[in-house]
PLY file of the C-alpha trace (Angstrom):
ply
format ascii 1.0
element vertex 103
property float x
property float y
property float z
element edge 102
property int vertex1
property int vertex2
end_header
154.53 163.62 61.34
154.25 164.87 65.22
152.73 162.38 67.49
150.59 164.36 69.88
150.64 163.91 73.44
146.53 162.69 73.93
146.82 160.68 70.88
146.02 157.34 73.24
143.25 159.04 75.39
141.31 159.02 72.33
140.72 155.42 71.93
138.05 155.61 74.83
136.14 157.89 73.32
135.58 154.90 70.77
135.36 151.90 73.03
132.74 153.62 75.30
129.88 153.87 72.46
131.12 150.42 70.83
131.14 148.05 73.90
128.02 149.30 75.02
126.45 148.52 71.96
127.95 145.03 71.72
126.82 144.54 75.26
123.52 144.87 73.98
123.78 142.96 71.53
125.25 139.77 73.65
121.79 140.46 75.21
119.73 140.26 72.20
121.55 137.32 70.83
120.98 135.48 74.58
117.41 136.09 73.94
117.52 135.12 70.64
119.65 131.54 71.32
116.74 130.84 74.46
114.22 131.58 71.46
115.42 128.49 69.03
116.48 126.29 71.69
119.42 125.20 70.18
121.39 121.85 71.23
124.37 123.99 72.47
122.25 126.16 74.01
123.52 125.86 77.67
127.39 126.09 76.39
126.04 129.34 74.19
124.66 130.71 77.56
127.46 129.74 79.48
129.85 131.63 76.98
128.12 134.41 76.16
128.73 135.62 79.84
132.13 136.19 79.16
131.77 138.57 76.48
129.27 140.38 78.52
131.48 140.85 81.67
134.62 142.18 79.44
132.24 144.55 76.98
130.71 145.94 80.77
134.22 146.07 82.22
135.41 148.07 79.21
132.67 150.49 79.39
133.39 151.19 83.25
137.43 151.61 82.92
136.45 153.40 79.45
134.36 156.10 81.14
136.94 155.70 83.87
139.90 156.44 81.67
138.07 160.06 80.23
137.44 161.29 83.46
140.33 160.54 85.19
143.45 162.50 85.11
146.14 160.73 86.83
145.16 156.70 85.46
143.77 157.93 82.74
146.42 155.89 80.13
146.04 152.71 82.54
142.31 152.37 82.29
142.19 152.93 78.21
145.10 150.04 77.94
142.92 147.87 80.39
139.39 148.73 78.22
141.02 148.18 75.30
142.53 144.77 76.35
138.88 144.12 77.56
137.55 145.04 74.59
139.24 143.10 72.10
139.03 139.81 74.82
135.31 140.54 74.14
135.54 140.41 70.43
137.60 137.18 70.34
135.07 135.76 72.69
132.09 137.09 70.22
133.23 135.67 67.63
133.85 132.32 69.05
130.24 132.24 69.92
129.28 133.81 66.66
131.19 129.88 64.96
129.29 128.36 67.42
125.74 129.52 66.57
126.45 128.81 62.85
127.81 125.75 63.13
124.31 124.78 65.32
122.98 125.79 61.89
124.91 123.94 59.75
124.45 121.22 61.52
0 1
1 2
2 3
3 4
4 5
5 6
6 7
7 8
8 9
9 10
10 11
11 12
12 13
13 14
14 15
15 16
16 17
17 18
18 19
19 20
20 21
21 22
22 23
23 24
24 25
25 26
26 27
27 28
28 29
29 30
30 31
31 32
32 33
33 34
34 35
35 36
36 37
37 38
38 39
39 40
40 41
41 42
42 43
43 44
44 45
45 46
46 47
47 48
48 49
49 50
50 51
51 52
52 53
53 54
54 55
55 56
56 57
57 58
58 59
59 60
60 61
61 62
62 63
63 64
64 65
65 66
66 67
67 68
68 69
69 70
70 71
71 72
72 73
73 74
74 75
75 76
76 77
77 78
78 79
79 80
80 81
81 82
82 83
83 84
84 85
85 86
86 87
87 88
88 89
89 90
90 91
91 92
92 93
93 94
94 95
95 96
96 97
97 98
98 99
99 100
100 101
101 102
């Protein structure tokens, strides 16, 4: 099987669309968390910046890394570390918020 030379470059055309959209939705679930008033609600607020920073930061180097020529490979490896930081720190949140439930 031949590896092609762009094969990396193509990640960002993924993270772009998809870290935008979870930015959007660490929005919507910061509305809805102020909405219940929650007990954790302050630690929920407090958390859920982080996953907003990293999902905006990935977006930037993202868009970064398809227009650029010379960094190009340096911003996808930084979005996609972003990225997944973003994920790990959604889903953390996401245990949180049901656990408020269970509880």
């Amino acid at each position: 099987m031949e590896k092609r030379e762009n094969d990396f470059r193509n990640v960002s055309h993924h993270i772009l669309p998809t870290s935008s959209n979870l930015l959007g939705l660490c929005f919507i679930l910061l509305g809805f968390i102020k909405t219940l008033q929650l007990r954790a609600t302050t630690l929920i607020d407090d958390m859920l910046v982080f996953p907003i920073l990293m999902f905006m930061a990935a977006s930037i180097c993202s868009y970064i890394s398809i227009r650029s020529v010379r960094k190009a490979e340096k911003y996808e490896r930084i979005a996609d570390y972003l990225f997944l930081s973003g994920l790990g720190f959604l889903t953390v949140i996401a245990v949180v918020v049901a656990l408020e439930f269970v509880v």
